[in-house]
N, CA, C and O atoms as a GROMACS GRO file, in nm:
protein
  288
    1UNK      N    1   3.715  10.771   5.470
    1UNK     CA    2   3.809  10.797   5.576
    1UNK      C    3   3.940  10.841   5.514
    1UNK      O    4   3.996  10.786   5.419
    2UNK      N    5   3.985  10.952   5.583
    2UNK     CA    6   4.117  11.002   5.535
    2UNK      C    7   4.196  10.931   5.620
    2UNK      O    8   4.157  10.926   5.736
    3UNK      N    9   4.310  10.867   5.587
    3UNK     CA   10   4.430  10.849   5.675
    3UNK      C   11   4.563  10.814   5.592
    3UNK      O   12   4.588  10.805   5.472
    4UNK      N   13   4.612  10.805   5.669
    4UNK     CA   14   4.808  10.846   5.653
    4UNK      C   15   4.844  10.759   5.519
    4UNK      O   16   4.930  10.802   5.442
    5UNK      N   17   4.772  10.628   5.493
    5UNK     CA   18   4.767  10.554   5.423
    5UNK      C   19   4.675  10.570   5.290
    5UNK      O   20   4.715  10.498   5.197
    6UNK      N   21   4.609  10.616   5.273
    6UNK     CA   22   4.528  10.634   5.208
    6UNK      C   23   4.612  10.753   5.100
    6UNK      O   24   4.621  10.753   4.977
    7UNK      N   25   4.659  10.836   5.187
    7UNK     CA   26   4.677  10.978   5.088
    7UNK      C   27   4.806  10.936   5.049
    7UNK      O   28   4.857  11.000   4.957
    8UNK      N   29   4.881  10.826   5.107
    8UNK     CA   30   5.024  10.780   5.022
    8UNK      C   31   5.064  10.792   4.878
    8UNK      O   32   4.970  10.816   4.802
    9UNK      N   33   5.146  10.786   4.841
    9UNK     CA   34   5.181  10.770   4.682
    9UNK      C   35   5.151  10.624   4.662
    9UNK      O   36   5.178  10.571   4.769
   10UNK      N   37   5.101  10.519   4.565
   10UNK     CA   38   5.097  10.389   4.526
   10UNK      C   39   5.226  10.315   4.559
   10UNK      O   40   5.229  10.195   4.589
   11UNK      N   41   5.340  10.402   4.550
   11UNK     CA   42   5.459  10.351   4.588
   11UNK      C   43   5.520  10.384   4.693
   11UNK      O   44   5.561  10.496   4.723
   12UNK      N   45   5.532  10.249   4.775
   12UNK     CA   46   5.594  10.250   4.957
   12UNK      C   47   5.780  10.253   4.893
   12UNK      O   48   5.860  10.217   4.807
   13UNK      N   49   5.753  10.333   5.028
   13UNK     CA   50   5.937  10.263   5.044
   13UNK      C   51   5.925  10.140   5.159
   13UNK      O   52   5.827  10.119   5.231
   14UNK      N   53   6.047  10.067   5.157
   14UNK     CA   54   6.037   9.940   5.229
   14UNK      C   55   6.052   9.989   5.357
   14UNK      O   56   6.129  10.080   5.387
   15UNK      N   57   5.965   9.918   5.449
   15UNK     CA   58   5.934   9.978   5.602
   15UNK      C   59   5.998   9.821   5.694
   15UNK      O   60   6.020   9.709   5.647
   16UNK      N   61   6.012   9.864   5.816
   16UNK     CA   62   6.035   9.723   5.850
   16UNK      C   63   5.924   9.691   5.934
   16UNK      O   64   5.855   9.779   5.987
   17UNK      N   65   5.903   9.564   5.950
   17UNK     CA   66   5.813   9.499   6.029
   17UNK      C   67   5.692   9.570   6.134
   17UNK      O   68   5.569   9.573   6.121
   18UNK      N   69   5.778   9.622   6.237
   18UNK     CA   70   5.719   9.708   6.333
   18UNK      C   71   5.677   9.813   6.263
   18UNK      O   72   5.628   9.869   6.361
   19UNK      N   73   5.658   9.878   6.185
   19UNK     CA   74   5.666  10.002   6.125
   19UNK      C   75   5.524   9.938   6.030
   19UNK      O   76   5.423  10.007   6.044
   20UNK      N   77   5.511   9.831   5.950
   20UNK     CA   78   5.456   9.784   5.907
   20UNK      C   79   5.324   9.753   6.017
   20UNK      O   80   5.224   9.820   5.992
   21UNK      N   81   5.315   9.677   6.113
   21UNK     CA   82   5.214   9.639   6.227
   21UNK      C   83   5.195   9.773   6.243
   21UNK      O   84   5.150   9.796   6.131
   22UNK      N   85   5.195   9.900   6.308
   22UNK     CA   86   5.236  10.004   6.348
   22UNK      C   87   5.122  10.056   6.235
   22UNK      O   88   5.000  10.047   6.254
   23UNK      N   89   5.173  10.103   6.132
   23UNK     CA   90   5.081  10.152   6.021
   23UNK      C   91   4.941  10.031   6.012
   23UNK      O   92   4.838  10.072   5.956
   24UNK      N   93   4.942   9.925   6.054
   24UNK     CA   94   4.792   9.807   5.988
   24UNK      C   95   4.720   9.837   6.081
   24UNK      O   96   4.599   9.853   6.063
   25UNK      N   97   4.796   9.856   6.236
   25UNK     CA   98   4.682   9.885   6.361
   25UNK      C   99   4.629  10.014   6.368
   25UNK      O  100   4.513  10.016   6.409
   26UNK      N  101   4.704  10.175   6.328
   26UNK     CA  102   4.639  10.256   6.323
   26UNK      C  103   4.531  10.240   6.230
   26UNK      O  104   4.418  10.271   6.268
   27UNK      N  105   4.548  10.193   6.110
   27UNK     CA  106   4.462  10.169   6.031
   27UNK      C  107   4.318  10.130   6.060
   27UNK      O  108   4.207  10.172   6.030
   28UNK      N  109   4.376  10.015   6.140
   28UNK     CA  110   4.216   9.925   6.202
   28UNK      C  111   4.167   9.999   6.257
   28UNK      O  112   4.047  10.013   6.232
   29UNK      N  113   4.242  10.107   6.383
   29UNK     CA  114   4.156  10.158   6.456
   29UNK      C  115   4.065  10.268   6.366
   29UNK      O  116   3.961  10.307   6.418
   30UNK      N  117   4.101  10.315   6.241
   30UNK     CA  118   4.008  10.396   6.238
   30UNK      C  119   3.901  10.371   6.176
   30UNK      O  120   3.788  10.418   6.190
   31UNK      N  121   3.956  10.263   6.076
   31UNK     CA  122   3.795  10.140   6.041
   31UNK      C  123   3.714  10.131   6.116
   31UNK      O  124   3.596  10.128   6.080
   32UNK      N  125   3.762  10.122   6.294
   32UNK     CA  126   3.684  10.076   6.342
   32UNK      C  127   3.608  10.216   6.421
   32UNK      O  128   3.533  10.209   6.519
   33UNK      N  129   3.652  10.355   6.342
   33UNK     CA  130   3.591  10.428   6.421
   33UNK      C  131   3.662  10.489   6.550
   33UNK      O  132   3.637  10.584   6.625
   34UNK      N  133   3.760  10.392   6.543
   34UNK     CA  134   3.848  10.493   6.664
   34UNK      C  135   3.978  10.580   6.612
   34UNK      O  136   4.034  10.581   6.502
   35UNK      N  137   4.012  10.671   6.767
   35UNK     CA  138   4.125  10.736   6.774
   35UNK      C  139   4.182  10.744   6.878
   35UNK      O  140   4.116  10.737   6.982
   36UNK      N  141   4.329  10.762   6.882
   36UNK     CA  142   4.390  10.796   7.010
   36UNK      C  143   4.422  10.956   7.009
   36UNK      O  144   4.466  11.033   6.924
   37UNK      N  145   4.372  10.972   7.162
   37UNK     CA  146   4.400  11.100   7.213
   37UNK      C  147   4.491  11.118   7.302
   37UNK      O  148   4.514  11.026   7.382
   38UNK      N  149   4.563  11.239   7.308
   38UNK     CA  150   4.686  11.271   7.466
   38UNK      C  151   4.597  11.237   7.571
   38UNK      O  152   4.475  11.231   7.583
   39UNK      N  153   4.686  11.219   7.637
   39UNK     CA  154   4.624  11.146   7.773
   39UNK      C  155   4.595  11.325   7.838
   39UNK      O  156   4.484  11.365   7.873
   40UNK      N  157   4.721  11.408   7.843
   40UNK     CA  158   4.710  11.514   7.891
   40UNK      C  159   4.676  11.661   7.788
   40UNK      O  160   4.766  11.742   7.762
   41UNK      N  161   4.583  11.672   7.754
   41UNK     CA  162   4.523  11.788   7.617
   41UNK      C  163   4.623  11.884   7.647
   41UNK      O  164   4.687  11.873   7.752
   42UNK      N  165   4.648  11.991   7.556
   42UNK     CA  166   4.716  12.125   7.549
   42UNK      C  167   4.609  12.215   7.591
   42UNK      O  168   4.486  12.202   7.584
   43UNK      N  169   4.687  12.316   7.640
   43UNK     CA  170   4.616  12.447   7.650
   43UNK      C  171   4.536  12.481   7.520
   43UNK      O  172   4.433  12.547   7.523
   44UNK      N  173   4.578  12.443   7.434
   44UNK     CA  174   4.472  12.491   7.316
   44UNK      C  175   4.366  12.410   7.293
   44UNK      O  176   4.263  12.430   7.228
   45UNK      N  177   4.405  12.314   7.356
   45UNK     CA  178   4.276  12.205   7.323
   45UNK      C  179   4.151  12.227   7.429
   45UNK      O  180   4.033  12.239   7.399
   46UNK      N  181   4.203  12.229   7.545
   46UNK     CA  182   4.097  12.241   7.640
   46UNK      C  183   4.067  12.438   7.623
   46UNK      O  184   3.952  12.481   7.621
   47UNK      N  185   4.150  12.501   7.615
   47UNK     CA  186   4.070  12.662   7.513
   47UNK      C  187   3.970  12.632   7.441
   47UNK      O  188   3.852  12.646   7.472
   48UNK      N  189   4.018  12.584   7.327
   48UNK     CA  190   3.909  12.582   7.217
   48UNK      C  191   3.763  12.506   7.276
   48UNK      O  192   3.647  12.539   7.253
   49UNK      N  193   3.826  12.376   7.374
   49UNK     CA  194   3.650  12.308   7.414
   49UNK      C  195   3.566  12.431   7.513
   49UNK      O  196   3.444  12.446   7.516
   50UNK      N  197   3.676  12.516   7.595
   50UNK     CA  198   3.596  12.605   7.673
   50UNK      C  199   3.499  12.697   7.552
   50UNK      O  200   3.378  12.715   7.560
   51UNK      N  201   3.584  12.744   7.449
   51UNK     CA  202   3.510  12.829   7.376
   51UNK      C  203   3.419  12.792   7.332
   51UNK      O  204   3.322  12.867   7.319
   52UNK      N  205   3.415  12.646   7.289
   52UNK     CA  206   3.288  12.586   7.209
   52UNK      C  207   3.177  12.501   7.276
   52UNK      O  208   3.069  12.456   7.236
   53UNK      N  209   3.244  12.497   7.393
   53UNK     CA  210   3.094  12.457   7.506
   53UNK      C  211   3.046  12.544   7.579
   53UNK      O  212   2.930  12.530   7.620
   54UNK      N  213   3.132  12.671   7.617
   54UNK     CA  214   3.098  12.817   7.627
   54UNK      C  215   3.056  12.760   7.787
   54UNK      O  216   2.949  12.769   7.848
   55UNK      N  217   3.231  12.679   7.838
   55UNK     CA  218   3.188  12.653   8.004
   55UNK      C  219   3.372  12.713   7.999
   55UNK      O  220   3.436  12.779   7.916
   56UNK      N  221   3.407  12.651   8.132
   56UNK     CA  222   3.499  12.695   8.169
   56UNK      C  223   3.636  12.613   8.130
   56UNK      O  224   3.623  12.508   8.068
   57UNK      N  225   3.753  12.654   8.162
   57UNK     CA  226   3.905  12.508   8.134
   57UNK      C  227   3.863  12.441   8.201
   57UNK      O  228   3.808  12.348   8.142
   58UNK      N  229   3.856  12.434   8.331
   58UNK     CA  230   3.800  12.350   8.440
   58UNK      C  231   3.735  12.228   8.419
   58UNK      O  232   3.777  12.114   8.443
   59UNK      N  233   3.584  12.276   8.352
   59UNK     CA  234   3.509  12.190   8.333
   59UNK      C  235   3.535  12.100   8.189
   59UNK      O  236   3.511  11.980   8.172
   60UNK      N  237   3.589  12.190   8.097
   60UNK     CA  238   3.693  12.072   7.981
   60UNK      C  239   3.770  11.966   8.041
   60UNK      O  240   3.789  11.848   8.011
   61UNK      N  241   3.812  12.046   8.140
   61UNK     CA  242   3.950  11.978   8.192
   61UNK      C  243   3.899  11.844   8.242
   61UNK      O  244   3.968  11.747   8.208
   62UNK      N  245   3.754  11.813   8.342
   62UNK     CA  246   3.663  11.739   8.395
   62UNK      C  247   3.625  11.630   8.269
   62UNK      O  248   3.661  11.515   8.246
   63UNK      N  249   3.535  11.726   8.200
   63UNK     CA  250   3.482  11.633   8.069
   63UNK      C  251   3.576  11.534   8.008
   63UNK      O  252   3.555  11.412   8.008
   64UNK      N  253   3.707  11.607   7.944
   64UNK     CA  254   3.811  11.510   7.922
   64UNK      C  255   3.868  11.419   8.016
   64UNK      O  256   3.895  11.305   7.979
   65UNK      N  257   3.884  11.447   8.109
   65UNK     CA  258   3.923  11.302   8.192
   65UNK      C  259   3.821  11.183   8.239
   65UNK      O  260   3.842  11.066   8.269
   66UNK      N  261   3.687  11.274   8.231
   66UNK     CA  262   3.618  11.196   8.253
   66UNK      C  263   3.566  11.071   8.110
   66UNK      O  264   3.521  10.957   8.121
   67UNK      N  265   3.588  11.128   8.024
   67UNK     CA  266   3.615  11.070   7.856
   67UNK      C  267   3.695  10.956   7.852
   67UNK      O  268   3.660  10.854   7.792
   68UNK      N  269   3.818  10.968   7.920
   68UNK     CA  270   3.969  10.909   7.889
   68UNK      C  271   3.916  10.789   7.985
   68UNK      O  272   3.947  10.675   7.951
   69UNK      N  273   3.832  10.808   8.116
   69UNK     CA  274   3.837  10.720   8.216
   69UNK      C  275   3.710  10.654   8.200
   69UNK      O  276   3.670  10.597   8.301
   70UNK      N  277   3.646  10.647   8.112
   70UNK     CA  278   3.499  10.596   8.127
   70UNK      C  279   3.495  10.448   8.136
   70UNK      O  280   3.532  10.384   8.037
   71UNK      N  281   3.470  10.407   8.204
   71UNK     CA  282   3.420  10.242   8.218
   71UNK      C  283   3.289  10.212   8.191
   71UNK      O  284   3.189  10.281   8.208
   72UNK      N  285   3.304  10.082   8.139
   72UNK     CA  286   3.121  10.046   8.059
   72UNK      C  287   3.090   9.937   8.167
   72UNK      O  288   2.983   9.878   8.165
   0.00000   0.00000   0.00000
């Protein structure tokens, strides 16, 4: 896994607290396989999914919210 932490220099500068929690929880999440996404995608984002699902913005536009809102 690449992350923000990982590609650091060995040497931190001193962070404070929040900044510290802040960097351990992104961390976890991606241990654990996750990520956070915009709640609201860019035009380029929902472009590029039209191009690469070869449907419409529309239906990106659908897929992603329906993504963001999924209940188990």
């Amino acid at each position: 896994m690449d992350t923000a932490m990982n590609t650091m220099p060995q040497e931190r500068r001193s962070t404070s607290k929040a900044m510290d929690y802040a960097l351990e929880t992104v961390q976890a999440l991606g241990e654990a396989g996750l990520t956070t996404v915009p709640v609201k995608p860019s035009a380029a984002m929902l472009t590029a999914g039209a191009r690469a699902g070869q449907v419409s913005v529309e239906t990106v536009w659908k897929i992603y919210q329906a993504m963001l809102h999924e209940e188990s």
